[in-house]
N, C-alpha and C positions, 0 to 999 in steps of 0.2 A: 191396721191391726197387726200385732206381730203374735206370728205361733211359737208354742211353745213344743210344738212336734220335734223329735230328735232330728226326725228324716231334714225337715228344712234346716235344722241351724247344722246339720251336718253340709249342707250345699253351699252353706255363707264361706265369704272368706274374715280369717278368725284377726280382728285387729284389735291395738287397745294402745289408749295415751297415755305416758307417764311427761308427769312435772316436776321438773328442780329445780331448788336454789340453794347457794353456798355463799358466804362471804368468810375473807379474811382479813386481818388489818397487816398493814406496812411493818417490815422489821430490817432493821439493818444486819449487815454479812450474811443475809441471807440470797439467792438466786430467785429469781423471779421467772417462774415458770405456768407458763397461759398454753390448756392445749399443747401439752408434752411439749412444747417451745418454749428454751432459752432465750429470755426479754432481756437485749440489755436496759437495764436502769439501775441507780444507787441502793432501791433496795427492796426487799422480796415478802414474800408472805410469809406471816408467823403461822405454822400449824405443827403438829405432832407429824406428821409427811412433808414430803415436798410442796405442800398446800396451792396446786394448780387446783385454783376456785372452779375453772370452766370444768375440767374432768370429775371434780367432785359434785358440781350439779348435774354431770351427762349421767353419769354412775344413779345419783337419786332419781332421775329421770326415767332411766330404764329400767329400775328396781320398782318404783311405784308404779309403769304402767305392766307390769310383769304379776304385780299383787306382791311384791316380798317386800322385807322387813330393809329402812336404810342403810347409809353407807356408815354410817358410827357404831350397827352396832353390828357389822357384819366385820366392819375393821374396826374396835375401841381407838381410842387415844390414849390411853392408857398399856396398851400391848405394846413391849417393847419390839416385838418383832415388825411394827409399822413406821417402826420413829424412821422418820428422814425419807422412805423410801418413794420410790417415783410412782407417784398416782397412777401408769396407764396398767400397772399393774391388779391394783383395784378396778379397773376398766376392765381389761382381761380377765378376769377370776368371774367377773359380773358378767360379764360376755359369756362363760362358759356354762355358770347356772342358766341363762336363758336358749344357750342352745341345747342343756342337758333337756329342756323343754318344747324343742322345736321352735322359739322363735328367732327371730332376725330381725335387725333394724331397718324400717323401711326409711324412714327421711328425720332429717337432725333439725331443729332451730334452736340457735342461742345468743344469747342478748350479754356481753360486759359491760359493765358498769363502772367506769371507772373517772378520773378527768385525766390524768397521767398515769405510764405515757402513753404517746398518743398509739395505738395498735396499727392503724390503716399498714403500714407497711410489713406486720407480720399475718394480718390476716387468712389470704392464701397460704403459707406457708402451713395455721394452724389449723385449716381445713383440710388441706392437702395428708396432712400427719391425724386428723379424726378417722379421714376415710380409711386411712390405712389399719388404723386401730381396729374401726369398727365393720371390717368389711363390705362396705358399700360405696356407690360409688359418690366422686365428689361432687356432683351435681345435685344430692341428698341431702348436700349440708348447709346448712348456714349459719356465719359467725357474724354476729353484728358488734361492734362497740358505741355504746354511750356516754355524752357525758352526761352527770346529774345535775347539772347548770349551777351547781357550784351550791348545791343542798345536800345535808346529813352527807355521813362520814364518808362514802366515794367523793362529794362534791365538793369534801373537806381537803380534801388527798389522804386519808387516814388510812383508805385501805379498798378493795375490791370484792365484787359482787358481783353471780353469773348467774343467770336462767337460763333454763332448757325443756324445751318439747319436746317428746319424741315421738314417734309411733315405730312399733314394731308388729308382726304378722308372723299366722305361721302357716 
């Protein structure tokens, strides 16, 4: 049975999960950017930003398990001041509301969904630059890619799709 006493939930330690997901579809002359990492491939995400899928699910992830409102309507697509700009900055800004609250990211997982390309070879790289983001260390994070075995529009090559867990504490 759990109390509702202040005294006990003052002794607890204070944690909570947030969950995201993002997708974007494929556009040409565009940069294709996974995890503030430059992907070489022919061609990149269409969004009102740099549309890196993974940072835009980390972002809903820690915003939802935080209790605040998403990444759309904290950044519109519609605000010029977003067009093009590099996602970890939305990362950053979201970083800052949740330490204006005492919390911290305790540990990362996230899932790509993609068939092309193949990630494996930038994956450390896009861990290595989360941690950095997120202040914690990279043993916290995990970045997995999938294919969708070649169903709906990741398995089409149409375009990309990222989840994210997080838990953060304060």
């Amino acid at each position: 049975m759990r109390s509702n006493n202040k005294e006990d939930s003052d002794n607890m330690t204070d944690f909570r999960i947030g969950f995201g997901y993002d997708s974007h579809k494929f556009a040409p002359d565009r940069p294709l950017i996974i995890g503030g990492i430059a992907i070489p491939f022919h061609l990149g995400l269409l969004a009102h930003s740099d549309g890196d899928v993974l940072i835009h699910a980390i972002c809903d992830s820690l915003l939802g398990a935080a209790g605040m409102k998403d990444i759309g309507t904290l950044f519109p697509d519609n605000d010029k001041q977003w067009e093009n700009i590099d996602s970890s900055v939305f990362l950053s800004n979201i970083l800052q509301l949740l330490e204006n609250e005492n919390w911290k990211v305790n540990n990362l997982d996230c899932t790509l969904i993609l068939e092309l390309p193949k990630m494996k070879p930038y994956i450390d790289m896009i861990v290595k630059n989360l941690a950095k983001l997120l202040k914690t260390p990279s043993d916290r994070i995990s970045v997995k890619a999938k294919t969708n075995e070649k169903m709906g529009f990741t398995g089409h090559g149409e375009g990309v799709a990222a989840v994210a867990a997080v838990t953060i504490v304060k």
